[in-house]
Steps between C-alpha positions, in 0.01 A plus 500: 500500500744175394696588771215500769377142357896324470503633904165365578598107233883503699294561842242156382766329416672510811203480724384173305862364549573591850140352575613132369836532707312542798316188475650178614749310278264262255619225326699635110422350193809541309488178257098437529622189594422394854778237557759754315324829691582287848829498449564814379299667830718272724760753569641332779507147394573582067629886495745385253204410304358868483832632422550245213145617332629810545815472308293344216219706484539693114423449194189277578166488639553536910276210614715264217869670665362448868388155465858393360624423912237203529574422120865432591382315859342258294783467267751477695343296797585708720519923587637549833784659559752280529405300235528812245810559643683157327343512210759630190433730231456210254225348755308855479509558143378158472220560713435808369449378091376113519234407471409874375637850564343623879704835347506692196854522563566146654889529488508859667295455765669158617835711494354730707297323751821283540647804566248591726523178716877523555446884638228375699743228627821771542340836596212364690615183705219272291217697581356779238270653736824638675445737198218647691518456889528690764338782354707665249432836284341488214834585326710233616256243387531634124813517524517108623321386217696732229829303637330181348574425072257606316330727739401871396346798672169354383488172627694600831214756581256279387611227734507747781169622455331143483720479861358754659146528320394160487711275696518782768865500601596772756719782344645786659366711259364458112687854348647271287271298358433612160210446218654195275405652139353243293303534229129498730644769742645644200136557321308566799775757643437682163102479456438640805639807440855435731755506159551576195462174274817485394669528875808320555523235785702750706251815447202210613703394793577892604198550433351281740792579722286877515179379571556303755877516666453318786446182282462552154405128386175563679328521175665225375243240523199705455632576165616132394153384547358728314686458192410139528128534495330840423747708416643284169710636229239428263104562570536624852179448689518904689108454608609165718763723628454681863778723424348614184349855637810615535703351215662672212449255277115443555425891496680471155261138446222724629547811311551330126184334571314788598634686202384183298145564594538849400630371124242245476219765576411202856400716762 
């Protein structure tokens, strides 16, 4: 019976998924920001801007990491290209910490976005969205962004989904576009029945990789949301929730209540 109802949740999940892919591209709020969210969707005239909120994106909320690109514009004067391209460490870290922090990790991430900027500069003739033309596979694009400091399997999959999702780059294929494994996807992987709760990142990711093959981080998104709003670690709301007739977790929400009712004599 589980079985039959984790078929018929994987088969939602990737209807409701391939149903927003097929719609035209819409505009991504990333930061909430609308000046900071322009940039960031301008991957022709700023892709060096997605690929720095990329690098950046852990240990904080997203919409603080992703509006960090306009932060620094404002700092600095300045974020094209060429202008990023003179600037020295020092200038960075100095950016990065005064007036206030834009990073948990201030010092880090101005090592590696410097970093970043001089691969851009050497690897990709000045322009990041090299990274992604032409059509690549899915693989080659992780693998571009795992060459870059500070970059793991999470945020280079990550960054290629958001690519191909949302900002709708043409791939050759999406085999290799994994689920990033935070702790959202993590939960919501879990409740519904997919893995055990104590699954390590590489069972979620193989996981995933057997539900779907032909592009795993399909669920991705789906999943992120979800953890953000119904599906919380604490008081999840499962009767706000349209995946809830199907869910482990609510038949288990269901079935303690019901038993409840049976304690309390409540018919």
């Amino acid at each position: 019976m589980r079985e039959t109802q984790i078929g018929r949740l994987r088969e939602r999940l990737i209807l409701e998924a391939s149903e927003r892919m097929s719609k035209p591209r819409t505009f991504v709020q990333f930061a909430g920001m609308r000046e900071a969210d322009e940039m960031l969707n301008d991957v022709d005239g700023y892709p060096h801007a997605f690929v720095v909120a990329c690098i950046m994106d852990r240990q904080m909320k997203a919409e603080r990491v992703w509006r960090i690109p306009y932060d620094l514009k404002h700092r600095l004067g300045s974020f094209r290209f060429s202008d990023l391209a003179n600037l020295s460490l020092h200038e960075l870290e100095k950016a990065m910490k005064h007036p206030t922090p834009l990073h948990r990790f201030p010092d880090t991430m101005a090592r590696n976005v410097h970093s970043a900027v001089r691969r851009i500069a050497s690897q990709y003739q000045c322009d990041a969205s090299a990274i992604w033309a032409d059509s690549p596979s899915s693989a080659t694009i992780v693998r571009r962004f795992l060459e870059f400091a500070g970059v793991g399997q999470k945020i280079a999959t990550m960054a290629a989904n958001i690519l191909v999702r949302d900002l709708r780059v043409p791939v050759s294929d999406r085999y290799s576009i994994d689920i990033s494994v935070d702790v959202q996807v993590r939960r919501v992987f879990s409740r519904m029945g997919f893995v055990p709760d104590d699954a390590s990142e590489e069972y979620i990711a193989y996981r995933a990789r057997e539900l779907h093959p032909e592009y795993p981080g399909i669920f991705d998104l789906i999943l992120w949301e979800l953890g953000r709003t119904v599906c919380r670690s604490k008081q999840p709301v499962c009767d706000k929730c349209h995946w809830c007739d199907l869910c482990a977790y609510a038949a288990k929400v269901d079935a303690r209540y019901e038993w409840g009712k049976l304690e309390t004599g409540r018919c």
